[in-house]
N, C-alpha and C positions, 0 to 999 in steps of 0.2 A: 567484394574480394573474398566472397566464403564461395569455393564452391560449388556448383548447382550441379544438385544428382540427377539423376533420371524419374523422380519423384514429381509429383505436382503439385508438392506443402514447397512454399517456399521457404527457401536453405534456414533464415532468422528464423521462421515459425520453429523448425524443428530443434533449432540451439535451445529457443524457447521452451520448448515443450521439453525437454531434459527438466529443467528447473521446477515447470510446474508439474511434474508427474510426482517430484522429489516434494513438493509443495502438499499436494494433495495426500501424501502418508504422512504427511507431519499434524493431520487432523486426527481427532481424539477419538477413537472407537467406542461405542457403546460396552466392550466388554472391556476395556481400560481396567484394570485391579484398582490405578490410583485415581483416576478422577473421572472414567465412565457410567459412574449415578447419574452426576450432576452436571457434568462439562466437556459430555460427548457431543460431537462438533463444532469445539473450539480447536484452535490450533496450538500448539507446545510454541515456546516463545523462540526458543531457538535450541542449536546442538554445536557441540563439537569439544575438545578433549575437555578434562578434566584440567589439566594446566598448560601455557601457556606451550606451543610448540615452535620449533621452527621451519616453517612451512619452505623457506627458499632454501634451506639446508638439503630437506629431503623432506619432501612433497608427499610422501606415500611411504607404505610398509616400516613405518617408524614405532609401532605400537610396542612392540616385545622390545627395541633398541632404549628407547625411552621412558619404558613404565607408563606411557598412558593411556587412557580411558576415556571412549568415547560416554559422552554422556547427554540425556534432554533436558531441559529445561522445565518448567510447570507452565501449560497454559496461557496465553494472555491475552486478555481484547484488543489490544492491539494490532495483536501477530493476527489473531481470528476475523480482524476486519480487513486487514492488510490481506490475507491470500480471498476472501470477500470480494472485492474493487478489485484485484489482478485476475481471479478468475469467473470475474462477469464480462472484463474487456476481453480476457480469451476467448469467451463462446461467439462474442462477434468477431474476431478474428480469423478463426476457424471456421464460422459458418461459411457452409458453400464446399469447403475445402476437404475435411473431415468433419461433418455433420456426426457424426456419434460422441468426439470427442466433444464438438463447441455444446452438446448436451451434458455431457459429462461434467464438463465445468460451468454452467448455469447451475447443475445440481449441486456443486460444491459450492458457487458463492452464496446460492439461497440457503443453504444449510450452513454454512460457517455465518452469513447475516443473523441468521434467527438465533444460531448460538449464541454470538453478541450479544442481542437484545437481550438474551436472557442471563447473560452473566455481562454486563454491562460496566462493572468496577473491577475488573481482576487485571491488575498492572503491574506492568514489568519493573523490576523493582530498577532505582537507577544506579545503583552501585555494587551489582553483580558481575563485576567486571574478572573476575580468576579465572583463566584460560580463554579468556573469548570478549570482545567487549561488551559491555551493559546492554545496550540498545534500551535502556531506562525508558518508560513513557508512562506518566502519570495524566495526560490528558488526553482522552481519547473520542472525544467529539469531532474535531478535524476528520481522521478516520470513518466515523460513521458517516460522515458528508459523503467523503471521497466512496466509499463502498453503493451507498445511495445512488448518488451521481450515475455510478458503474453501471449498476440493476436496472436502474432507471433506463438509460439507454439500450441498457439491452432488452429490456423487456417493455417497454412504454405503460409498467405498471403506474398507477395514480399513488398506491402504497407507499410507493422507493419517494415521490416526486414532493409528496404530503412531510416525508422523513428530511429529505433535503431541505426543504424550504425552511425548516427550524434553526438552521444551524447559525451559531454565532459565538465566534470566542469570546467570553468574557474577561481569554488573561490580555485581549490584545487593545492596547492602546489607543492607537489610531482611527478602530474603529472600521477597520475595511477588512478583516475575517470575516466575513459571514456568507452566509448562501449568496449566490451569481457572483461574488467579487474575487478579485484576488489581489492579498496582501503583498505586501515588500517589505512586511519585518514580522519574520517568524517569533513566535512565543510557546511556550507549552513544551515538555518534557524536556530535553536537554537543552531547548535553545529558550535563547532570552532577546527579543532583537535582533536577531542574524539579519544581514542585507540580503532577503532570499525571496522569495516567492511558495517555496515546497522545495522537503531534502525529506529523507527517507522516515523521519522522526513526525512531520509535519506538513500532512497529505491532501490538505482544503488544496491548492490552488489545483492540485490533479485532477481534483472531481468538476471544478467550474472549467478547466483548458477541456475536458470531456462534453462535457454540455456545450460549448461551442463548438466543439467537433458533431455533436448530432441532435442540433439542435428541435428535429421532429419535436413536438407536444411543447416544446416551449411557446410562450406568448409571445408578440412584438415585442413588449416589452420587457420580458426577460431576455429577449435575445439582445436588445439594445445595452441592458443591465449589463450583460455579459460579455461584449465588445467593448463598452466604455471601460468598464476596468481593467481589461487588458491591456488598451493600448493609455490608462491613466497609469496601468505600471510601468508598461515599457516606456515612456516620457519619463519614469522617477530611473529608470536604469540608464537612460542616454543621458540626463543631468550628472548623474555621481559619475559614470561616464566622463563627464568635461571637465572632474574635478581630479580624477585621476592621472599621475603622471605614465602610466601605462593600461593595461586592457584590465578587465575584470571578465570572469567565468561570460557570465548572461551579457 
């Protein structure tokens, strides 16, 4: 339904690429006054007014009406792994299509990853919620999977592969966060249990549903690993499924 221009980026790539161009100046400049010593190539956590607006009242030019103030956020490894895993799956996406761009964004997830790794605890705090919500994440392992996962596939580094293969929630229960699985009950920053697999908080099962999408350099039995818990979550969704008097989301 979006329609197709006389362009040969297909229409979604280019809705896409709006986002991630806005994505990639949210990364931390080396000459930053406030935190380009130490936290150039991370990403700012997030932006937007100073207090709360009403967007469906009037959408735009409300600044001088209003009294408000666009403002950023500080930093977060969160944020910094999150456009990471979004802009490693861009450079395959693009490959082929715009090859300068799907470089452009290799270069940015490798440089936002390494960021990470090296400011590895700067989290978003969870009750910063005045003009815009929190998006709070005090656990940002999932994250590093899911960024891994990304690189991984897009690059067939052993690096990315060696990174992923560590991963394992400690806050999760069950016991089936970990590398090649995926959960169906989120834990870590805002959530506690959620009936979910991944939401935007809570990013492992993205990186393992990636790895079955390209599964090049995995072993047999990683790829077995990684089918079976697929379809052992989707068996836990089609039970609550039958217990439900109507649908659920998944």
């Amino acid at each position: 339904s979006i329609p197709q221009t006389t362009k040969n980026t297909p229409d979604i790539l280019d809705e896409a690429r709006v986002e991630l161009e806005w994505m990639f100046k949210m990364i931390v400049k080396s000459n930053d006054p406030y935190y380009g010593s130490d936290k150039a190539g991370m990403v700012y956590h997030k932006m937007h007014d100073h207090k709360w607006t009403g967007l469906a009242v009037q959408a735009w030019d409300y600044a001088e009406k209003w009294g408000t103030i666009r403002i950023v956020k500080p930093p977060s490894t969160a944020a910094t792994l999150n456009v990471a895993a979004t802009a490693a799956q861009a450079a395959r996406l693009w490959k082929g299509i715009d090859d300068e761009f799907a470089a452009e964004c290799l270069a940015n997830a490798k440089l936002t990853y390494e960021a990470a790794k090296a400011n590895p605890d700067v989290y978003a705090p969870l009750d910063q919620a005045i003009g815009g919500g929190a998006y709070g994440d005090d656990y940002v392992e999932d994250d590093f999977y899911w960024a891994a996962c990304e690189l991984y596939a897009a690059t067939g580094d052993q690096t990315y592969y060696n990174d992923l293969s560590k991963y394992k929630n400690a806050n999760d229960s069950t016991g089936n966060d970990k590398a090649f699985s995926l959960t169906t009950s989120l834990g870590g920053g805002e959530n506690s249990g959620s009936f979910s697999s991944f939401n935007w908080g809570c990013t492992a099962g993205l990186g393992t549903l990636t790895l079955y999408l390209n599964q090049d350099g995995l072993t047999d039995s990683g790829k077995a690993t990684v089918e079976d818990a697929i379809v052992s979550a989707a068996a836990e969704y089609i039970a609550q499924e039958n217990e439900e008097g109507m649908g659920i989301p998944y």
